[in-house]
VEXTIVO-58895 format. One line per 2 residues: their letters; for each residue x, y, z of C-alpha. Coordinates in steps of 0.2 Angstrom, whole numbers, plus 5000, padded with zeros to 4 digits. Each point is the difference from the previous one (the first is absolute). Example, Ala and Ser with C-alpha at 12.3 -4.5 7.8 and 13.67 -1.06 7.14 Angstrom:
2
as> 5062,4978,5039; 5006,5017,4997 $
END
This chain:
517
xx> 4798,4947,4728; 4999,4988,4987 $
xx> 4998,5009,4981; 4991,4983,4989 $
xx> 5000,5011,4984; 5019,5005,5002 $
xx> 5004,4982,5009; 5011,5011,5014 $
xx> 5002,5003,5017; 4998,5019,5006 $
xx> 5009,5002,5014; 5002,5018,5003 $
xx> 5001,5018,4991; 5014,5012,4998 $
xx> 5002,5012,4988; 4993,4985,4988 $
xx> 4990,4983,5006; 5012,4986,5005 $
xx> 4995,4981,4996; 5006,4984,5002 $
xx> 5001,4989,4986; 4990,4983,5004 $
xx> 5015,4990,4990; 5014,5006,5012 $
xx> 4994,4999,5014; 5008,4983,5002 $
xx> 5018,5010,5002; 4991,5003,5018 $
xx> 4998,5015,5010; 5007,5009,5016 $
xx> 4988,5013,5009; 5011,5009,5013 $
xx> 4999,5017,5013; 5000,5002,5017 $
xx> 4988,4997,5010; 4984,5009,4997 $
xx> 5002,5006,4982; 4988,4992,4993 $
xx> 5007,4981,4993; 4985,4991,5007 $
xx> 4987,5010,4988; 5015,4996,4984 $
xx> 4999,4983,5005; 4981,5000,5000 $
xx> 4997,5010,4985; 5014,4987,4989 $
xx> 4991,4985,5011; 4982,5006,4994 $
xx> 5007,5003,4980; 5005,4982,5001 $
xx> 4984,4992,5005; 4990,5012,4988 $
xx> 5011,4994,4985; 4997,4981,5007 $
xx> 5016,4998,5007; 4998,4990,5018 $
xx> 5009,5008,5014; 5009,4994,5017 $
xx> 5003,5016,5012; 5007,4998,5019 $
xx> 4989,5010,5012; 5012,5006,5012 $
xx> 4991,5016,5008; 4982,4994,4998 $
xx> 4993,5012,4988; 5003,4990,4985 $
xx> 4982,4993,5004; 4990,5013,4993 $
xx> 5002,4995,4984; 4985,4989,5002 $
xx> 4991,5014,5000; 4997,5019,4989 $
xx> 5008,5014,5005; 4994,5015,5010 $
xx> 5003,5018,4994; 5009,5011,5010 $
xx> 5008,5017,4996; 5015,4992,4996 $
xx> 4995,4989,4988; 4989,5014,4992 $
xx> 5015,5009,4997; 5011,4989,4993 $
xx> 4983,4993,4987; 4999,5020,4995 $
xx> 5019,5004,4998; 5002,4984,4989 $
xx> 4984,5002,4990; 4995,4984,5006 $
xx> 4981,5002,4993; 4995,4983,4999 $
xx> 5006,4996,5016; 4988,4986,5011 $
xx> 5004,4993,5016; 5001,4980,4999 $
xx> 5000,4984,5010; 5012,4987,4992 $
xx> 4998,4981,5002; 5011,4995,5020 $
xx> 5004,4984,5008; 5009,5001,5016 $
xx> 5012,4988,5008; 5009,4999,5017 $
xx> 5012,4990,5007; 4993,5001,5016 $
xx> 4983,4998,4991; 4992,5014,5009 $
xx> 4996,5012,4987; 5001,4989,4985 $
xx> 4999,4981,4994; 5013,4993,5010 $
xx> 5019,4999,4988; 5009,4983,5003 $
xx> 5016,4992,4992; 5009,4983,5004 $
xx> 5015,4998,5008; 5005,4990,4985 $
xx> 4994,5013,4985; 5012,5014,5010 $
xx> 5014,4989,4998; 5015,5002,5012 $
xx> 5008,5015,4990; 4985,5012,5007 $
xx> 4998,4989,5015; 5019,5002,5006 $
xx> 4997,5021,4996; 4984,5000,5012 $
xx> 5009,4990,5013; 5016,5011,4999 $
xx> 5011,4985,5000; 5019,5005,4997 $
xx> 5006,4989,4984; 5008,4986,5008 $
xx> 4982,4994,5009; 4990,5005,4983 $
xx> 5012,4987,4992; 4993,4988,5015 $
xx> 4981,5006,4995; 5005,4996,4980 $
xx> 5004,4982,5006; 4984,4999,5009 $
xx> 4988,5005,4985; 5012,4989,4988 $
xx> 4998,4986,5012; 4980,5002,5002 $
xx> 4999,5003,4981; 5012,4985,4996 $
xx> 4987,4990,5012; 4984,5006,4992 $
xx> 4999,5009,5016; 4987,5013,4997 $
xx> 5001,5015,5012; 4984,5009,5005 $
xx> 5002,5010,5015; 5009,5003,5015 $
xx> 5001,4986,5009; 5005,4991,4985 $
xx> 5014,5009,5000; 5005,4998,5017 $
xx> 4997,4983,4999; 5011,4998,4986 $
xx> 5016,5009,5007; 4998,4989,5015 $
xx> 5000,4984,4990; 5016,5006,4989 $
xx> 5011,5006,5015; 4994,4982,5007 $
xx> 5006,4991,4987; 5015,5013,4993 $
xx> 5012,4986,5000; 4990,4989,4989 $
xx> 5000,5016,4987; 5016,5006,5002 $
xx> 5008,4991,4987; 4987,5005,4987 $
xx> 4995,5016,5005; 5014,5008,5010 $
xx> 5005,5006,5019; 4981,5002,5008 $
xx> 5006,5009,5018; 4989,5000,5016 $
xx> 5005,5017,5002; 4992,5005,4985 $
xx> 4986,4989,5003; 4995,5007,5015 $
xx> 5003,5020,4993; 4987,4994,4987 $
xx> 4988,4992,5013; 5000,5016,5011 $
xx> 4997,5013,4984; 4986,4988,4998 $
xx> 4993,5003,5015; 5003,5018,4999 $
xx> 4989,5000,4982; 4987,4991,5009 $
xx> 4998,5013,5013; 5000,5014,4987 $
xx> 4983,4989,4993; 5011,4989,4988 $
xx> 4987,4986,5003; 4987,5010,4991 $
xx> 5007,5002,4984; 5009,4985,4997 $
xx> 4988,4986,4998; 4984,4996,4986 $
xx> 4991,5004,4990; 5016,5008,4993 $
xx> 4997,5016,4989; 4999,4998,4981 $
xx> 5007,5016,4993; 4988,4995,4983 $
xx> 4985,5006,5011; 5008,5019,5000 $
xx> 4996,4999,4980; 4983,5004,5001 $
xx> 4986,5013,4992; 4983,5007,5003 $
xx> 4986,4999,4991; 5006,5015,4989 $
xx> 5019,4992,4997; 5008,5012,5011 $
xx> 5015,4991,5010; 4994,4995,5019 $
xx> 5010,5008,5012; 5008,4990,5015 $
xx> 5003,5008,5012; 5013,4994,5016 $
xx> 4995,5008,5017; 5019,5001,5007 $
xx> 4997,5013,5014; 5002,4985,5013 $
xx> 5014,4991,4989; 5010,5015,4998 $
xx> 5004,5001,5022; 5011,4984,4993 $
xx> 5012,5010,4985; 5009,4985,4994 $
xx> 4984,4987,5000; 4990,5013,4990 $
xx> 5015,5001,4988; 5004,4982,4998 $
xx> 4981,4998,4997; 4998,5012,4985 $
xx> 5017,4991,4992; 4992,4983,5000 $
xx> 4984,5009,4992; 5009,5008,4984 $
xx> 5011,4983,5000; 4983,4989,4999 $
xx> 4996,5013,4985; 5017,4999,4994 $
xx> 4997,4979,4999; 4983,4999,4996 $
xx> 4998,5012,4983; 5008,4994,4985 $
xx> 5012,5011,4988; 4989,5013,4993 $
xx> 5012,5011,4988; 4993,5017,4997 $
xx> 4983,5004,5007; 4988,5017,4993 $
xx> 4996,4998,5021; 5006,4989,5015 $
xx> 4991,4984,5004; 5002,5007,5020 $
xx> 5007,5014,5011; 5008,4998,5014 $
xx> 5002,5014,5014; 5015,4998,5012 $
xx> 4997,5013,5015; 5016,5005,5011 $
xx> 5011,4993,4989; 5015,5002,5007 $
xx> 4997,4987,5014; 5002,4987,4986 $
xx> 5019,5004,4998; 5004,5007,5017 $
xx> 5014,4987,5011; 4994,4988,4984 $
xx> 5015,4987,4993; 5012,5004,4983 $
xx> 4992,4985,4994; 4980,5005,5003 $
xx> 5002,5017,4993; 5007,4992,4985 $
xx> 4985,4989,4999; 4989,5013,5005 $
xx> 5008,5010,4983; 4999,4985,4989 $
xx> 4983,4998,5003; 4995,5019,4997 $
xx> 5010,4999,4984; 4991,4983,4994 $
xx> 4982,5002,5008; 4998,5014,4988 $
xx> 4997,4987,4984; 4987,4993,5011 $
xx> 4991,5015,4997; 5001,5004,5018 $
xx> 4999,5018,5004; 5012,5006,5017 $
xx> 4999,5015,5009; 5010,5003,5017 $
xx> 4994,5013,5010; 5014,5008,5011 $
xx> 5006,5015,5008; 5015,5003,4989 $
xx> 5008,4991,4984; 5016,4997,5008 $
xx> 4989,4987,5014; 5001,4988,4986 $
xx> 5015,4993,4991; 5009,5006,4984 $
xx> 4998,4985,4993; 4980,5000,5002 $
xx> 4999,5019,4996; 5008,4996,4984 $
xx> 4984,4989,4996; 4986,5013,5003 $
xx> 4992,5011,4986; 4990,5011,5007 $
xx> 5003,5009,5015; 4989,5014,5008 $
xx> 5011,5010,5015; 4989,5011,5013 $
xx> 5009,5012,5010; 5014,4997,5011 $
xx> 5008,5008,5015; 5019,5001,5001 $
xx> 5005,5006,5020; 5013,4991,5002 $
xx> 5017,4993,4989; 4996,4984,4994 $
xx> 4981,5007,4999; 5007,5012,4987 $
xx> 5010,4987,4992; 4986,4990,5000 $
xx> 4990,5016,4989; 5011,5001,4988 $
xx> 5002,4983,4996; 4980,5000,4997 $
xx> 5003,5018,4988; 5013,4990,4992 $
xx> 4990,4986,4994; 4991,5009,4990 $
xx> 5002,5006,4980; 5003,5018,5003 $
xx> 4989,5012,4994; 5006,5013,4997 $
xx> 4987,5013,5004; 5002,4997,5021 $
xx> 5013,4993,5011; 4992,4985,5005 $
xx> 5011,5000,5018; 4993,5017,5005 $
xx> 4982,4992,4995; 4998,4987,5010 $
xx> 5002,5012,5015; 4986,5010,4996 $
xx> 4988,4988,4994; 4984,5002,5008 $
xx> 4987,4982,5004; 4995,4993,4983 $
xx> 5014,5010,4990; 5013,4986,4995 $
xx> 5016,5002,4988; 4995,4984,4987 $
xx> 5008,4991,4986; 4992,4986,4991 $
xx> 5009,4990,4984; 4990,5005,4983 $
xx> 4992,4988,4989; 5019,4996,4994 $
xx> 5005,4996,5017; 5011,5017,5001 $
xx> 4997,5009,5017; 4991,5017,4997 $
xx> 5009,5016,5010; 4994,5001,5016 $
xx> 4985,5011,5001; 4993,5009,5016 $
xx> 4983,4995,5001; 4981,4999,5011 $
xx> 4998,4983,5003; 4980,4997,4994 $
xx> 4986,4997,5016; 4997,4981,5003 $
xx> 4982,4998,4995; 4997,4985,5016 $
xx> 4997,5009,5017; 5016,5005,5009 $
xx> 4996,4993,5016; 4999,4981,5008 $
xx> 4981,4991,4999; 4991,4996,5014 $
xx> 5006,4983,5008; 4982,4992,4995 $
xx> 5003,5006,4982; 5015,4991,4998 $
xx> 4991,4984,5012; 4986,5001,4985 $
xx> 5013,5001,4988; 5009,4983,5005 $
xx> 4983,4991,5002; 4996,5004,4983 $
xx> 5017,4994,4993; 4998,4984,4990 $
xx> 5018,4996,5009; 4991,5001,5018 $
xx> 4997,4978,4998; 5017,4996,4993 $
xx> 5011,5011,5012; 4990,5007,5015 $
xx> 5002,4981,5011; 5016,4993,5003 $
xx> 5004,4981,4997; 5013,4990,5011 $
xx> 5002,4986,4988; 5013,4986,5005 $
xx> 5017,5004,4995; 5018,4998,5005 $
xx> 4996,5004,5020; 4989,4985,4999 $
xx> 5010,4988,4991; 5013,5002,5010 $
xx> 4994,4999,5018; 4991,4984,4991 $
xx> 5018,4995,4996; 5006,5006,5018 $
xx> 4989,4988,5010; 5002,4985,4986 $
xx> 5019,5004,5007; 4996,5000,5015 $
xx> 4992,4986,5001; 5011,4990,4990 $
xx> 5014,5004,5011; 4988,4995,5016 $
xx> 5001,4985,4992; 5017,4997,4995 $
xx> 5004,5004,5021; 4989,4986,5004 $
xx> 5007,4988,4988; 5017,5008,5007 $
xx> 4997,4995,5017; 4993,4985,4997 $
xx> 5013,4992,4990; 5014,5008,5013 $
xx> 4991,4991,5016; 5001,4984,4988 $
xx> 5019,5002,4998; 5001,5002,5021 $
xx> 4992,4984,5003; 5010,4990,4986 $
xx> 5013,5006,5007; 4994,4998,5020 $
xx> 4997,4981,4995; 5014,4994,4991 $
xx> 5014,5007,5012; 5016,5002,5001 $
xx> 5012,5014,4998; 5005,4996,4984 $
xx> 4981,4997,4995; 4994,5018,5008 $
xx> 5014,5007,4990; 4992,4994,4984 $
xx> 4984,5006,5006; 5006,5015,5002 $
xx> 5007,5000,4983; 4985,4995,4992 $
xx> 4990,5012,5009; 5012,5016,4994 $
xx> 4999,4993,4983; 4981,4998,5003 $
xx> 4998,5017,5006; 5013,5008,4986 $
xx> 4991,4989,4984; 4979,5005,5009 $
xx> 5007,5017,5001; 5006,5002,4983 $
xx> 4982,4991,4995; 4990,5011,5012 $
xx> 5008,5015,4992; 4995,4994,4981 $
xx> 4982,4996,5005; 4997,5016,5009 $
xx> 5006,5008,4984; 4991,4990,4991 $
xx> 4982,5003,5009; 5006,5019,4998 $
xx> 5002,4997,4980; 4983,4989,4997 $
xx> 4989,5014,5009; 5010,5012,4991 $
xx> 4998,4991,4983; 4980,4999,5004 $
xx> 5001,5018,5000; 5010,5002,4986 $
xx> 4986,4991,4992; 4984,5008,5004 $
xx> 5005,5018,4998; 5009,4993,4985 $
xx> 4984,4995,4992; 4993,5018,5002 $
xx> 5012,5010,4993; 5002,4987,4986 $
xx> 5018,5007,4995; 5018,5002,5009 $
xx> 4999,5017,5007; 5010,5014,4990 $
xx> 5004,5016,5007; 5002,5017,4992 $
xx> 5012,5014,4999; 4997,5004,5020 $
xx> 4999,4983,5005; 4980,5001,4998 $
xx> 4992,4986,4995; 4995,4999,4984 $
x> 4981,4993,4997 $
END
C-alpha cells in the first residue's frame, strides 16, 4: 500500500511496519518461496503500490490470476484477518488501471516483434543453435543489415538463410565460412519455432515498449499485463521473449541518474528459466543489463522459487528481497535453505534458517535497503492483503477490457507488408528468368558454331570449330555466371533501396543484438 504523506511503500508488519523506499527500488527486487506461500499476493501488493505512486507496471501472467486486478477485491475471512492484525483501518478494496496483451492474441491485444528488432543474439538462444551455426545466423543478420535488408517475420528469415547458403561462396571472403550444415540446422529450428506459433509473434505492427508508459485519468501507472499461461507450455520462447522486453526498455529509456521513484517496474515470473542451459555469454549480458537498466529508472523484480535459481552475479544486483517459506527434504534442497538464510543481514533476535521452515502463507523473512541504500536486518513479517480481487475476471471482462483499450486500432490487426520474403522471390524469378534467357542465347549461338563448322569442312576446320566453340562455351559461361549475379545484385539493390528509404538510417544494433530505433 502506497503511503503519499510518508512517500513509502508498506509492504508488511512485523514487530514494526516494513516499507520500501520509492528511491531504491531501482536496486530491484527478488520475491521467492515455495510454491503456495504466498509470492503472488507480494507481487500484487508491490505491483498495486507502484501504480498508485504512478509508476507504470509490466507483470507476466503465468497462472491466470493476475487478471483480477482490473477489478476490487472481495472480503473474505482471510483477508479480514490480516486488515485487523495489521490495523489496516483505512483499508478499501480497488480496481487499478489494466491493459492486457497476448502473444497468441487471445486474451489481450496481440504482442509482436521483428525478426530484425530481436537481433540474431536472442534469435540463435530461441532456436537453440550451438555456437558455430549462431556465428552462421550472425553472418545472416550482418548480411541483411549490410543490404538494407529489413527482417519482419518469419519467412523473411527463412528466405534470407536460403539466399546466404545459395550464395555462401560469393560471401565467404567477406563474411567468413557459411556451411550448409549449419544452414540447414538453422532452417529446421525454424521450422520447429513456426510450429510452436512462431509465425504469430514475429511480424507487424511490432510492439513499442513506449506504450507500456501510460496513466489513468488519476496519474496512477497503467498496468500491462502479459497472459503467458499458453506461452509458458514453451519455457525457453517465454524466456527469450521477456529478455527482448527488459532489453527494448533497456534501449529505449535514456540515463536517468537517481530517481525519488522508478519511471517502470518490470515483473519477471519463474525466473530461473531465464538462466537455465543459458550461454556464459547471455548471462553476462543478462547481468550487465540488470546492473545498467537500473539508471534507466527501471524497477526489476524476479520471482522464483529459491535465490540460488538465479546467478551470483544477478543476485549481487538486487536490493530488496522478500523470502516466503521454504521446504528442505532432501540434500541439495537444504543447501539450497541455507543459502536463501544466508543472504540475509542477520538479525539477531531469530535464526533466520529455522524461520523459513516455519513460515506459514503470507509470513515472509524481508530485507529492503533504507533510504541510504544500506539493507535493513531481515524482519519476519505479514505480507499486507492486495486490495484488487484475488481471483481471474471473467473472460468477457477482459474482452471489454481490450475493446476499450485505445491500443486495440494500432495493435489488434496484423499487417504483412512487403519485406525481405518479397524482394527476394522478386529477385529469384528476375534470376530465373535471366538465366532462361542466357540458355536460349546459349543454345542459339552453340547450333551457330555447328553449322559453321558443318559448312566449312575439313578436319582441320572442325577442329577449330571445336576449339571456338569450347572457348565459346568457357567465355558465355563465365558471362552467364556474372549476369545471373548481376540480375541477383540489381533486385537486391532495389530492395536495399526501398526499405532503405523507410528506415531513413543504417541499422544499428544494441547490446543484445536488437535493433536499436
Amino acid at each position: 500500500m502506497y503511503l503519499p504523506e510518508q512517500h513509502k511503500i508498506w509492504l508488511a508488519t512485523g514487530e514494526t511496519p516494513v516499507y520500501l523506499e520509492p528511491s531504491m527500488c531501482n536496486r530491484h527486487g527478488l520475491i521467492a518461496g515455495a510454491t503456495g506461500t504466498g509470492k503472488t499476493v507480494t507481487l500484487k501488493v508491490v505491483a498495486e503500490s507502484f501504480s498508485e505512486m504512478g509508476v507504470p507496471v509490466f507483470l507476466a501472467d503465468i497462472k491466470g490470476d493476475l487478471s483480477g486486478m482490473c477489478a476490487p477485491g472481495v472480503e473474505n475471512k482471510h483477508i479480514r484477518r490480516s486488515i485487523d492484525t495489521m490495523g489496516l483501518g483505512d483499508f478499501q478494496y480497488t480496481a487499478y488501471p489494466v491493459r492486457f496483451f497476448d502473444v497468441y492474441g487471445k486474451q489481450g491485444h496481440p504482442v509482436r516483434t521483428t525478426i530484425s528488432d530481436m537481433g540474431p543474439e536472442l534469435i540463435a538462444r530461441l532456436l537453440g543453435l550451438n555456437d558455430t551455426q549462431s556465428g552462421v545466423l550472425r553472418i545472416v543478420f550482418r548480411i541483411a543489415d549490410d543490404e538494407g535488408l529489413l527482417l519482419l517475420d518469419l519467412k523473411d528469415l527463412r528466405s534470407m538463410v536460403q539466399y546466404v547458403g545459395d550464395n555462401a561462396k560469393e560471401y565467404k571472403l567477406t563474411y567468413g565460412n557459411i556451411s550448409p550444415q549449419s544452414v540447414g540446422a538453422i532452417q529446421r529450428a525454424l521450422l520447429t519455432l513456426e510450429d510452436e506459433g512462431g509465425n504469430l509473434f514475429f511480424g507487424e505492427p511490432a510492439l513499442d515498449i513506449a506504450d507500456w508508459l501510460d496513466w489513468d485519468e488519476d496519474g496512477w501507472g497503467v498496468m500491462n499485463i502479459l497472459e503467458c499461461q499458453e506461452l509458458f507450455q514453451h519455457p525457453l520462447l517465454y524466456a527469450t521473449f521477456l529478455l527482448w522486453m527488459l532489453t527494448e526498455l533497456y534501449e529505449l529509456l535514456p540515463e536517468a541518474g537517481d530517481l525519488d521513484k522508478p519511471k517502470i517496474a518490470f515483473f519477471f515470473d519463474e525466473a530461473h528459466l531465464l538462466f537455465k542451459d543459458a550461454p556464459k555469454a547471455l548471462v553476462e549480458k543478462v547481468e550487465q543489463v540488470v546492473r545498467l537498466i537500473r539508471s534507466k529508472g527501471v524497477s526489476v523484480w524476479f520471482i522464483s522459487q529459491n535465490p540460488s535459481d538465479l546467478p551470483e552475479s544477478v543476485l549481487g544486483q538486487i536490493g530488496n528481497r522478500v523470502q516466503h517459506a521454504l521446504r528442505a527434504y532432501t540434500p541439495n534442497e537444504q543447501k539450497a535453505l541455507r543459502y536463501a538464510a544466508r543472504s540475509f543481514r542477520a538479525n539477531p533476535a531469530f535464526n533466520a534458517e529455522t524461520a523459513l521452515q516455519e513460515l506459514g502463507v503470507g509470513e515472509a523473512l524481508v530485507s529492503v535497503l533504507n533510504e541510504k541504500g544500506v539493507p535493513t536486518m531481515v524482519e519476519q513479517a505479514n505480507i499486507l492483503p492486495p486490495r484488487s480481487s484475488m481471483n481471474a475476471v471473467e473472460d468477457s471482462t477482459i474482452r471489454r477490457a481490450i475493446s476499450e483499450s485505445p491500443l486495440g486500432k494500432k495493435y489488434n490487426k496484423a499487417i504483412d507488408r512487403e519485406s525481405a520474403y518479397e524482394k527476394l522471390e522478386e529477385a529469384r524469378e528476375t534470376q530465373a528468368k535471366e538465366e532462361a534467357r542466357l540458355a536460349k542465347e546459349e543454345e542459339r549461338r552453340r547450333q551457330q558454331e555447328e553449322r559453321r563448322g558443318t559448312v566449312t569442312g575439313g578436319t582441320y576446320s572442325r577442329r577449330s570449330a571445336s576449339s571456338r566453340s569450347t572457348s565459346s562455351r568457357s567465355t558465355s559461361s563465365r558471362s552467364t555466371s556474372t549476369r545471373r549475379k548481376s540480375a541477383m545484385d540489381k533486385a537486391i539493390s532495389s530492395t536495399a533501396n526501398t526499405i532503405g528509404r523507410e528506415l531513413g538510417k543504417q541499422i544499428v544494433r544494441g547490446l543484445f543484438g536488437t535493433r536499436k530505433r
